[in-house]
C-alpha positions in Angstrom: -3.9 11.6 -2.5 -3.9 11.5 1.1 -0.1 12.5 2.5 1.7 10.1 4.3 4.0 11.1 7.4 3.9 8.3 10.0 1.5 6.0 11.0 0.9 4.2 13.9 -1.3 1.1 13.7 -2.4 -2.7 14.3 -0.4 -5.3 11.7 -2.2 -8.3 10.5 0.4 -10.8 10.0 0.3 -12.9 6.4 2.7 -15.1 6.6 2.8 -16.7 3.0 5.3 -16.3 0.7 4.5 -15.2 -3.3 0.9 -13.6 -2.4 -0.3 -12.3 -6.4 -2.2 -9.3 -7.4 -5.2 -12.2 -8.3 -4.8 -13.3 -4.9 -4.9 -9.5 -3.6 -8.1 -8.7 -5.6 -9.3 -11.3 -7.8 -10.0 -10.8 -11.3 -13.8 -10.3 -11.6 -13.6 -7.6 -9.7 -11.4 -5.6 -12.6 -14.4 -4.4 -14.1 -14.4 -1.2 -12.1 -12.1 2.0 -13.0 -13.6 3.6 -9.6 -10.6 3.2 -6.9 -13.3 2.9 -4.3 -15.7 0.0 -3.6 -12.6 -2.8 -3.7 -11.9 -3.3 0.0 -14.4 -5.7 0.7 -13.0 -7.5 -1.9 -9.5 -7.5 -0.9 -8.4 -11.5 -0.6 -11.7 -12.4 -1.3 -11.2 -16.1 -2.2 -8.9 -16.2 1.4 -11.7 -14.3 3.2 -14.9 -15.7 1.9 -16.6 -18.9 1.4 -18.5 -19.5 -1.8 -21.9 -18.7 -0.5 -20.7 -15.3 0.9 -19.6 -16.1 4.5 -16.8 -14.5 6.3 -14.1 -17.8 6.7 -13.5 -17.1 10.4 -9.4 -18.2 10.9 -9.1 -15.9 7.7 -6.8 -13.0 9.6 -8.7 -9.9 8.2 -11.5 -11.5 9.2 -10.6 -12.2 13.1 -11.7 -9.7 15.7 -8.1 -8.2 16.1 -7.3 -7.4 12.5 -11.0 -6.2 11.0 -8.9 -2.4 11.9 -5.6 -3.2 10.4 -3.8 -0.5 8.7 -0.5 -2.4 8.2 0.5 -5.6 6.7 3.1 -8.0 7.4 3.7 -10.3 4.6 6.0 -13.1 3.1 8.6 -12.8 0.2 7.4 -11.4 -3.1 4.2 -9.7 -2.4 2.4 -8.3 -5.2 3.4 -10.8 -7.9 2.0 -11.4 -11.0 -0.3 -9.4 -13.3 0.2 -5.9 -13.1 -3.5 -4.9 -12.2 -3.6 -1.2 -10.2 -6.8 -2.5 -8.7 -4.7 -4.6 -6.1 -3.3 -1.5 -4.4 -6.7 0.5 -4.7 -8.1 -2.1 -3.0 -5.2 -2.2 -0.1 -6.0 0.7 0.1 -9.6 1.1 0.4 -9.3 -1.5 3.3 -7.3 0.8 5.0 -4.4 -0.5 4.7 -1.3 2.1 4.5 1.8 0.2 4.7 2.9 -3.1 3.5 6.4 -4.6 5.0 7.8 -7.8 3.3 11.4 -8.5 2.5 10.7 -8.3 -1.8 7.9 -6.5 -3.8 7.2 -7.1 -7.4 8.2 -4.2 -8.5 5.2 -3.0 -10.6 3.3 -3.5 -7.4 6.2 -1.5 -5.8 5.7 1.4 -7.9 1.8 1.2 -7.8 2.0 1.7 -4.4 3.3 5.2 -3.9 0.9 5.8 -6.4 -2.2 5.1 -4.5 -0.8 6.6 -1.3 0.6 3.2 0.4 4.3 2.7 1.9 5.7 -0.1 0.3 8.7 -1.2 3.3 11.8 -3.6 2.3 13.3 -5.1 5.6 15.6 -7.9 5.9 13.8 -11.7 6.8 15.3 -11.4 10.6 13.8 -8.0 11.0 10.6 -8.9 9.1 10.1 -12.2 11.1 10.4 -9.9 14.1 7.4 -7.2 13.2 5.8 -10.6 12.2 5.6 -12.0 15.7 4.6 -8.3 17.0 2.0 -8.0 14.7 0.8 -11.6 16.2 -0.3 -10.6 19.2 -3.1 -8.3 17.5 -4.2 -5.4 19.0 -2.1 -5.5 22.2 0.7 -4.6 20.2 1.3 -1.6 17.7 4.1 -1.0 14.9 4.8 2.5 14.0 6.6 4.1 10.9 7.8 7.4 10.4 8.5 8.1 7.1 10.6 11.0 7.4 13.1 9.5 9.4 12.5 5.8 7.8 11.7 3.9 10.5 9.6 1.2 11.8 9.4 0.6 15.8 7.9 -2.9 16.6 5.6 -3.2 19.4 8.7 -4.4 22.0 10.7 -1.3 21.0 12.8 -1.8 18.4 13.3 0.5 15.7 14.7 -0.6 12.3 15.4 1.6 9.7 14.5 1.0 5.9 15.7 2.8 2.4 13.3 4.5 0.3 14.4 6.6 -3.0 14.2 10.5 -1.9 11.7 11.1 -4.9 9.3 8.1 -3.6 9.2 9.5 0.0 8.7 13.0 -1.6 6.0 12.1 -3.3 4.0 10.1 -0.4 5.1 12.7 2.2 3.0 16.0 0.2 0.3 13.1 -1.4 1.4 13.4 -4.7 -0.1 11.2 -7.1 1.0 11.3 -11.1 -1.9 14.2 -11.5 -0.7 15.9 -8.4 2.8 16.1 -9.9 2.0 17.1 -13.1 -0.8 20.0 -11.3 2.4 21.5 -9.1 3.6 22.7 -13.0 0.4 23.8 -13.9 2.0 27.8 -13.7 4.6 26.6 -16.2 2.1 24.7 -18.1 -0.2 27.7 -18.3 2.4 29.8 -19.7 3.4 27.6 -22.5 0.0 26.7 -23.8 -0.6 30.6 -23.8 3.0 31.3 -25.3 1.9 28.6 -28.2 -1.6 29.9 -28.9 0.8 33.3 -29.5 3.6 31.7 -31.9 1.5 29.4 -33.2 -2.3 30.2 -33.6 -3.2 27.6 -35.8 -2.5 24.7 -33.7 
């Protein structure tokens, strides 16, 4: 999984409120295990017409947001069914960051497993990177996740709580395989201390 330190980047504003996994990436697109291929999918019933065309006042279709790597989102993001597929496809967008004022919190979790920073701000301070990330590409928000901040476009930096394991993990691109390989010494030496003590295992 690709580490995350800081990230500096266009924000496409999505201003609704309760935007679901099936909204995120819709459900006949679940067919794949692959965590590549999604991002053209991503919002697809918000970003395409029925015949395949690009809906044009969609935001991650306008000329200012095609490079987004952050979102700015309403209340609740990521609710509903608890499909994995919605961050792989975030993610496969290019999307790295996602700052709202709630999660759903399998969503939440799914997040720093797919390499993406899940940010909890307060609704004055979300409302604010929401007006930054407005202005498109004249205006950039940057995060630094070691020091757990996010600077809006104007300046102002705002600083956001993150569990010390979470950040750990995202910082050294640690996924639930990449943890479990940073034991693999440990792991070595009991699988060959059991074929010893117990052979017919």
């Amino acid at each position: 999984m690709e580490k995350f330190t800081s990230l500096s980047g266009i924000a496409a504003p999505m201003d609704l409120v309760n935007i679901d996994t099936d909204m995120i990436i819709p459900k006949q697109f679940l067919k794949t295990i692959k965590r590549s291929g999604l991002g053209v999918n991503l919002f697809d019933e918000m970003r395409y017409n029925l015949d395949g065309s690009e809906i044009s006042d969609f935001v991650l279709n306008q000329p200012a947001y095609r490079d987004a790597s952050i979102l700015v989102a309403g209340d609740n993001f990521g609710c509903g069914s608890s499909r994995e597929h919605a961050p792989w496809a975030i993610a496969d967008f290019g999307i790295r960051c996602v700052i709202s004022t709630s999660f759903a919190d399998i969503f939440y979790n799914n997040c720093f497993k797919n390499g993406i920073l899940p940010i909890v701000l307060p609704e004055d301070q979300r409302d604010a990177l929401m007006k930054d990330a407005e202005n498109g590409a004249n205006a950039r928000i940057e995060i630094d996740l070691e020091t757990q901040t996010v600077t809006g476009a104007g300046g102002e930096t705002y600083h956001f709580e993150l569990d010390a394991f979470k950040k750990h993990c995202l910082m050294n691109g640690l996924d639930d395989i990449g943890l479990t390989m940073e034991k693999v010494t440990y792991i070595g030496t009991f699988e060959a201390a059991t074929a010893t003590s117990r052979p017919w295992v």
